[in-house]
BADREN-904013 format. One record per atom (N, C-alpha, C): residue number from 0; atom name; x, z, y. Coordinates in steps of 0.2 Angstrom, whole numbers. Layout:
N
<r NUM; 'CA'; <X; Z; Y>> ...
//
This chain:
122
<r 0; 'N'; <-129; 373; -86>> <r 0; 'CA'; <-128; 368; -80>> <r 0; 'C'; <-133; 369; -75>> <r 1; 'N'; <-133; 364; -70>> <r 1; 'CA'; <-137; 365; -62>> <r 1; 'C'; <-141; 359; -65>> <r 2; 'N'; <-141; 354; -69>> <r 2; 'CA'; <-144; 349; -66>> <r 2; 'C'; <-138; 345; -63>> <r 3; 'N'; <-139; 338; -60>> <r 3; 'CA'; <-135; 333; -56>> <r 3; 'C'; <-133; 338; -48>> <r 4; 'N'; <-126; 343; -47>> <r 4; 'CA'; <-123; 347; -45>> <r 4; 'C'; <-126; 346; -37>> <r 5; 'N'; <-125; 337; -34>> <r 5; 'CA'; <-127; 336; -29>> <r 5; 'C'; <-134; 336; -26>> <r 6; 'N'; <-140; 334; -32>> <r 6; 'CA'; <-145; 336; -29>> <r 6; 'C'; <-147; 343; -26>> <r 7; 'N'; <-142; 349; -31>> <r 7; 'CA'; <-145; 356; -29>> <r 7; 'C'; <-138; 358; -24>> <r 8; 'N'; <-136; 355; -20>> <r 8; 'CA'; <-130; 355; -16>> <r 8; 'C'; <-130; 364; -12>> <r 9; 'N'; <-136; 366; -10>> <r 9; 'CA'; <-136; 374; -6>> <r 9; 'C'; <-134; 376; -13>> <r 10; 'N'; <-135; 376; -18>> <r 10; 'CA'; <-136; 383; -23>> <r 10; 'C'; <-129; 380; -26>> <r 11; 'N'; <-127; 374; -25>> <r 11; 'CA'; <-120; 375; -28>> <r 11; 'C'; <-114; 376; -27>> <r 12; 'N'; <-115; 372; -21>> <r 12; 'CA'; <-111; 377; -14>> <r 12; 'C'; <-109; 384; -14>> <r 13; 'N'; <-118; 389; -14>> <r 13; 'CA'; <-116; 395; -16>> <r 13; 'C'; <-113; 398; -21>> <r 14; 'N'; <-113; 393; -28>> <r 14; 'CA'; <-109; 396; -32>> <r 14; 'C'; <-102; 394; -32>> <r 15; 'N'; <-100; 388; -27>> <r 15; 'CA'; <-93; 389; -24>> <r 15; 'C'; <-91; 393; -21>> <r 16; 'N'; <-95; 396; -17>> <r 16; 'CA'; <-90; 402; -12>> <r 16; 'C'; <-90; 408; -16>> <r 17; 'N'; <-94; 409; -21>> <r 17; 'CA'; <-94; 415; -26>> <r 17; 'C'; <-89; 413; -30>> <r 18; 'N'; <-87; 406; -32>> <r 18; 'CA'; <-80; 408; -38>> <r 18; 'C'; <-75; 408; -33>> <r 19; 'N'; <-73; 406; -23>> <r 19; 'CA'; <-69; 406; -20>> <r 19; 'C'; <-68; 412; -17>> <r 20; 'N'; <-72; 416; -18>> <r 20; 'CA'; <-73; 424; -14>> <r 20; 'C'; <-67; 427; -18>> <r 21; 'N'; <-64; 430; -11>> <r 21; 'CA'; <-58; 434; -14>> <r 21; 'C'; <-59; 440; -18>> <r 22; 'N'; <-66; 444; -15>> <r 22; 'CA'; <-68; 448; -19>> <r 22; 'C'; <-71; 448; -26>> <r 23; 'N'; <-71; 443; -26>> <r 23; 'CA'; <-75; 440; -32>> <r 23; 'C'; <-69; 440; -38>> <r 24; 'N'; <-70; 433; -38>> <r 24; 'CA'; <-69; 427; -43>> <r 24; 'C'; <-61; 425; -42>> <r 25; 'N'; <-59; 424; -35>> <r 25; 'CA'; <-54; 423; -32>> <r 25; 'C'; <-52; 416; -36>> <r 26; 'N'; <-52; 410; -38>> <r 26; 'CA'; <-53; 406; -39>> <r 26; 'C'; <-49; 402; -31>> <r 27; 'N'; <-46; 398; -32>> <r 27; 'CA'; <-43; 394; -27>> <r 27; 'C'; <-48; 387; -25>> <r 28; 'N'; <-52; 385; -19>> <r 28; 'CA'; <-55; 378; -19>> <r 28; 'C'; <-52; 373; -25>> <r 29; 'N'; <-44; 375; -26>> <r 29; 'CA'; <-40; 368; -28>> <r 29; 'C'; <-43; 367; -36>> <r 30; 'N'; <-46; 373; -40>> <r 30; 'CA'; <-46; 375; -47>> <r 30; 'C'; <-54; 373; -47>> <r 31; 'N'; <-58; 372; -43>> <r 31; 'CA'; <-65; 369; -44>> <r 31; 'C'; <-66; 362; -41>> <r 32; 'N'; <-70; 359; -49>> <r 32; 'CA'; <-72; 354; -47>> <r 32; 'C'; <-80; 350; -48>> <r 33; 'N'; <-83; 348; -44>> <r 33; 'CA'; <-90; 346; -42>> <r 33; 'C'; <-91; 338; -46>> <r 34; 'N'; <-93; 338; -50>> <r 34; 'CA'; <-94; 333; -56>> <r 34; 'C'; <-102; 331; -55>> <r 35; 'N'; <-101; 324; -51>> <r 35; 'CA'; <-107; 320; -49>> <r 35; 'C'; <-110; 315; -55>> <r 36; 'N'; <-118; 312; -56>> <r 36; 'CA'; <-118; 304; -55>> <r 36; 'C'; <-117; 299; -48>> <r 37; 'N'; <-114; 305; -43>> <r 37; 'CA'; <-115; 302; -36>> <r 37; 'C'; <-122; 301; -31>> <r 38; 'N'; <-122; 306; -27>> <r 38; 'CA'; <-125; 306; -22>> <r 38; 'C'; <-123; 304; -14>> <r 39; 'N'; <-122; 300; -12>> <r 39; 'CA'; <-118; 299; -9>> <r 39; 'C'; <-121; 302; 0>> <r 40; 'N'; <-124; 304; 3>> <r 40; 'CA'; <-125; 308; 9>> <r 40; 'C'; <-122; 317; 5>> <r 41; 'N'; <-123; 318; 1>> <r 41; 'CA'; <-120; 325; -3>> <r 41; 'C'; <-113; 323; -1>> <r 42; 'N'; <-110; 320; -6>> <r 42; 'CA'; <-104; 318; -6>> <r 42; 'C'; <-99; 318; 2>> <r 43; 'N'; <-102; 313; 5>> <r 43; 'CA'; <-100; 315; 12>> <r 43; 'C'; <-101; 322; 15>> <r 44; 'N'; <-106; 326; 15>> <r 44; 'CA'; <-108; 332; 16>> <r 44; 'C'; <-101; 338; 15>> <r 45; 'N'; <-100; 338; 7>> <r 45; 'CA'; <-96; 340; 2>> <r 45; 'C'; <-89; 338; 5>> <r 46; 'N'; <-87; 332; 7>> <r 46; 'CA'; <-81; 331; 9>> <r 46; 'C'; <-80; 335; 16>> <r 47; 'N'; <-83; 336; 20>> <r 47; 'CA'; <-85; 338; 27>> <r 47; 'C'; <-83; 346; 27>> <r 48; 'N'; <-87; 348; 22>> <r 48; 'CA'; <-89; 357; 22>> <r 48; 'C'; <-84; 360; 17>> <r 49; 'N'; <-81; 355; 11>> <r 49; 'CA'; <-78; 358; 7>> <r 49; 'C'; <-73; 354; 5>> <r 50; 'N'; <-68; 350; 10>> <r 50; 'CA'; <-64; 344; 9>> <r 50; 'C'; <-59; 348; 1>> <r 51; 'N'; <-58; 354; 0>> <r 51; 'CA'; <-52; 355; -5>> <r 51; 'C'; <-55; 354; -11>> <r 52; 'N'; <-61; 354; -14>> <r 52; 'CA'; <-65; 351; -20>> <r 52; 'C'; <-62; 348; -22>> <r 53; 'N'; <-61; 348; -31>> <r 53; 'CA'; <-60; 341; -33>> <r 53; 'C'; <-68; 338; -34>> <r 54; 'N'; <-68; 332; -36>> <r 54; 'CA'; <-72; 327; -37>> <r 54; 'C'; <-71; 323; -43>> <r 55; 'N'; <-77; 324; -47>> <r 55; 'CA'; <-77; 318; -53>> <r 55; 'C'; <-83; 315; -53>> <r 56; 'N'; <-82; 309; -53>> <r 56; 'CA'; <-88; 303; -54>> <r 56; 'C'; <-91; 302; -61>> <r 57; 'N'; <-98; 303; -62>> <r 57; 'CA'; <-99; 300; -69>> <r 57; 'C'; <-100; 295; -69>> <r 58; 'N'; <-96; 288; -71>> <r 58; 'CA'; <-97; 283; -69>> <r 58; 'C'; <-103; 277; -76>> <r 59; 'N'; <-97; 279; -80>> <r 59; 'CA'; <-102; 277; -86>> <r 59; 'C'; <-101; 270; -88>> <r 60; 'N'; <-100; 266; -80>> <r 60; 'CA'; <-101; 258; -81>> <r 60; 'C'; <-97; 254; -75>> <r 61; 'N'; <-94; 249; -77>> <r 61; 'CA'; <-91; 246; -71>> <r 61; 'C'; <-96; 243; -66>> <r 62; 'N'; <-102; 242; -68>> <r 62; 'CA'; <-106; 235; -63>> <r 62; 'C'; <-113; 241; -60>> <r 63; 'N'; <-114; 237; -56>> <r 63; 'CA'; <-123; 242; -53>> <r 63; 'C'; <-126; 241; -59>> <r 64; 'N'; <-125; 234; -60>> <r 64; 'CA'; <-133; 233; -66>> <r 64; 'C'; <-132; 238; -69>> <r 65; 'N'; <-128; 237; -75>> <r 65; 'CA'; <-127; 243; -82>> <r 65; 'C'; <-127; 249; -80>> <r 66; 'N'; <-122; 252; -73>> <r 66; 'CA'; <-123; 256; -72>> <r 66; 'C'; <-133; 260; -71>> <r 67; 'N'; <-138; 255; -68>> <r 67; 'CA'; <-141; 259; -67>> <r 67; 'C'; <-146; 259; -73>> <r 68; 'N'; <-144; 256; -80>> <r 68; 'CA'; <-148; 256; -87>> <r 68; 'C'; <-145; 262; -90>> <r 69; 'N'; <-140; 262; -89>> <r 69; 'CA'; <-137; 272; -91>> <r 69; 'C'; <-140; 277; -87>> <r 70; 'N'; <-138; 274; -82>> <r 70; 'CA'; <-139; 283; -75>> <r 70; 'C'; <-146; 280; -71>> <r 71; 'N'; <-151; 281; -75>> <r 71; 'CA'; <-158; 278; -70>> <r 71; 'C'; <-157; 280; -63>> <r 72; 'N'; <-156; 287; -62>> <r 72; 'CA'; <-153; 286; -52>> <r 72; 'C'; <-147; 284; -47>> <r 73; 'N'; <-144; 279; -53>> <r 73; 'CA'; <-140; 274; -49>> <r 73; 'C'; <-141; 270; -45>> <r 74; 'N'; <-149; 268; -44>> <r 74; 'CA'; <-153; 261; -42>> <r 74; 'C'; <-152; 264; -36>> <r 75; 'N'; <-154; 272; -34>> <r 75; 'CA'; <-152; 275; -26>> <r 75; 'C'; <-147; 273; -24>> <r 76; 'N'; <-138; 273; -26>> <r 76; 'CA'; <-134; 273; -24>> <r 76; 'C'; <-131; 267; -27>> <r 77; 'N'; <-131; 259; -23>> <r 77; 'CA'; <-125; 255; -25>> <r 77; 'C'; <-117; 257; -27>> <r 78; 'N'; <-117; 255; -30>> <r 78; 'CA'; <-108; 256; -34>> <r 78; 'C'; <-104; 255; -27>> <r 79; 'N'; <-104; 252; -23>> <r 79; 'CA'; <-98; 251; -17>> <r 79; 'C'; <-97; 255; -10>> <r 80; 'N'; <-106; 258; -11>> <r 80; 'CA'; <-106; 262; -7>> <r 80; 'C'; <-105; 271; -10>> <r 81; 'N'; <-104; 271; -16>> <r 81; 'CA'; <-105; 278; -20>> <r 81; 'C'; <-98; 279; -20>> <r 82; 'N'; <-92; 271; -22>> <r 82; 'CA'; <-84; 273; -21>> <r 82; 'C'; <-80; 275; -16>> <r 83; 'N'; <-86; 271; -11>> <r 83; 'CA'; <-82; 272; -3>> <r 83; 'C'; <-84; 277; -2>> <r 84; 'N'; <-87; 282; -4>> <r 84; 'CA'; <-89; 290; 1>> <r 84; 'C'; <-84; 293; -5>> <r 85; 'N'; <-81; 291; -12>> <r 85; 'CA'; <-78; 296; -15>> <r 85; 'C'; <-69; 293; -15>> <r 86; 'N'; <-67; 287; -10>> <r 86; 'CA'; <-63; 289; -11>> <r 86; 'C'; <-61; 292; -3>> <r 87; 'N'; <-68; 291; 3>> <r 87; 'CA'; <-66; 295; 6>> <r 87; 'C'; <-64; 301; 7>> <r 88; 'N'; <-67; 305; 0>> <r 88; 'CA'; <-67; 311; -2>> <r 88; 'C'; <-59; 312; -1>> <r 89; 'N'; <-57; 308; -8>> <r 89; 'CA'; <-50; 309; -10>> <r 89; 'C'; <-45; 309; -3>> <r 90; 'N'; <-47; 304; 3>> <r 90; 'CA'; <-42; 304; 9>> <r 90; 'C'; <-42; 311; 12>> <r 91; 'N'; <-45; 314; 12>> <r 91; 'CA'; <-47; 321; 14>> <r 91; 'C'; <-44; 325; 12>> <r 92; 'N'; <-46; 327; 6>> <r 92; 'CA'; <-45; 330; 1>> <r 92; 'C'; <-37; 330; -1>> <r 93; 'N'; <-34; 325; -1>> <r 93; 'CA'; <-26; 321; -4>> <r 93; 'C'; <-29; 322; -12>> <r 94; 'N'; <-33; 324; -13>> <r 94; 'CA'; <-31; 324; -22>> <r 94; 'C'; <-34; 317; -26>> <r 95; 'N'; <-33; 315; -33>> <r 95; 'CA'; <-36; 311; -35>> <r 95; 'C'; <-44; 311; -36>> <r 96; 'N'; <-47; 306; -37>> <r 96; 'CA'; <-55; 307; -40>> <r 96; 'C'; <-56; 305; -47>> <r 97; 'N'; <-58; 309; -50>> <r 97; 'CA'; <-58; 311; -58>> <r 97; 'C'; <-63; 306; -59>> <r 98; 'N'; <-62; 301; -64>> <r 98; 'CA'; <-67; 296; -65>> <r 98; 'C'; <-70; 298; -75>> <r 99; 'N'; <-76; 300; -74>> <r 99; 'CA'; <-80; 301; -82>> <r 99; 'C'; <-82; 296; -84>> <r 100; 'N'; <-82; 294; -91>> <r 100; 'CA'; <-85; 287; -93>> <r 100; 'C'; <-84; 288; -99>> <r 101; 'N'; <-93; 290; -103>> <r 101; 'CA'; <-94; 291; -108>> <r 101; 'C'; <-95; 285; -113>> <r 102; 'N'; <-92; 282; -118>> <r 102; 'CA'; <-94; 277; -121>> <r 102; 'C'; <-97; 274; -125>> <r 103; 'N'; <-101; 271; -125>> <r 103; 'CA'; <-108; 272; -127>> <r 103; 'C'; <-108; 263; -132>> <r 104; 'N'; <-107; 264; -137>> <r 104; 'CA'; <-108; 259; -142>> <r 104; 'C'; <-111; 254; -142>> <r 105; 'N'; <-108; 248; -142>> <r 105; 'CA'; <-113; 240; -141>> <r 105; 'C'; <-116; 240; -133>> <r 106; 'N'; <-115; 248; -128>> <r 106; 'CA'; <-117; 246; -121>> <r 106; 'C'; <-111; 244; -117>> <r 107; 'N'; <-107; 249; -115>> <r 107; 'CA'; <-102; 248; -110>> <r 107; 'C'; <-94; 251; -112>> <r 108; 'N'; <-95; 248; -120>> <r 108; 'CA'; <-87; 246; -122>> <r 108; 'C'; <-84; 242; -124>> <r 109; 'N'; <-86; 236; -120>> <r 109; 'CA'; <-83; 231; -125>> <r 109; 'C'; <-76; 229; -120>> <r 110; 'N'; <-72; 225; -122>> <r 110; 'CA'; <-65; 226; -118>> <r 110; 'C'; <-67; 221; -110>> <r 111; 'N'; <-72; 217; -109>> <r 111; 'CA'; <-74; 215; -105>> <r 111; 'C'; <-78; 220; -99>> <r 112; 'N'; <-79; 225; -100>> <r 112; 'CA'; <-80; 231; -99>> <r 112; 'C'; <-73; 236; -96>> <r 113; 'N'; <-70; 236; -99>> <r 113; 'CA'; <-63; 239; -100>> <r 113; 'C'; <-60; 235; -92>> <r 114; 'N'; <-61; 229; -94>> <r 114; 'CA'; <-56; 223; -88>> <r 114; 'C'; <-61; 224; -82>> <r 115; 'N'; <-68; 223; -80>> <r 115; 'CA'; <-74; 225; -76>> <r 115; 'C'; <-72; 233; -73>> <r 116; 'N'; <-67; 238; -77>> <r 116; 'CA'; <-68; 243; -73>> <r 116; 'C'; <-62; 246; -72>> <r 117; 'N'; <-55; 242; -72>> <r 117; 'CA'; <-49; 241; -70>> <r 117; 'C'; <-50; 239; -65>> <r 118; 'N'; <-53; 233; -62>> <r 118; 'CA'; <-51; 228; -57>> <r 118; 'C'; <-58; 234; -52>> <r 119; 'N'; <-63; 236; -52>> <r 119; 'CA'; <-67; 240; -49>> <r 119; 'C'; <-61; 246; -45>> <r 120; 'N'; <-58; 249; -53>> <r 120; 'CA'; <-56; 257; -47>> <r 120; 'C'; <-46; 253; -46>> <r 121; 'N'; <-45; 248; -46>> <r 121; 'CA'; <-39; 245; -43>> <r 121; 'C'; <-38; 247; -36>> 
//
């Protein structure tokens, strides 16, 4: 792997246009997808230069708080501002945004949790 895709955004990008090069890899935009914690200046960027990208969020937690005891680099990005750049993604894009959430025992699976991140991507 890169590391978090968005921080290394030049050198990922180039490996996008190497799987989309018709001489290459010939890979369609629509068969690659860029799998975040969320950066959100990237993500804008990403949408801008390469709106047919899909996009997955690793989301992990419904709330900022828990989110940022999971993903320590969450503190940088509040939860309201990281879903509004990604589903501006998706308006661009038309396609869905892939939502990752790994679940992590006694932290953010209890069904209280479950209801917290239904009414969020609602």
């Amino acid at each position: 792997g890169m590391g978090e895709p968005l921080q290394n955004y030049e050198a990922v990008m180039d490996a996008v246009r190497g799987m989309t090069d018709v001489k290459r890899f010939r890979l369609s935009h629509h068969q690659v997808t860029i799998s975040t914690v969320g950066v959100v200046h990237a993500i804008k960027k990403m949408s801008a230069e390469f709106p047919h990208l899909n996009l997955a969020l690793s989301l992990h937690a419904p709330t900022q708080a828990l989110r940022q005891q999971i993903v320590p680099s969450a503190k940088a990005f509040p939860i309201e501002k990281l879903l509004a750049a990604c589903y501006e993604h998706t308006r661009v894009s038309k396609k869905p945004l892939f939502v990752e959430y790994v679940l992590l025992k006694n932290v953010n699976d209890r069904p209280q949790h479950a209801r917290e991140l239904g009414a969020l991507l609602a």
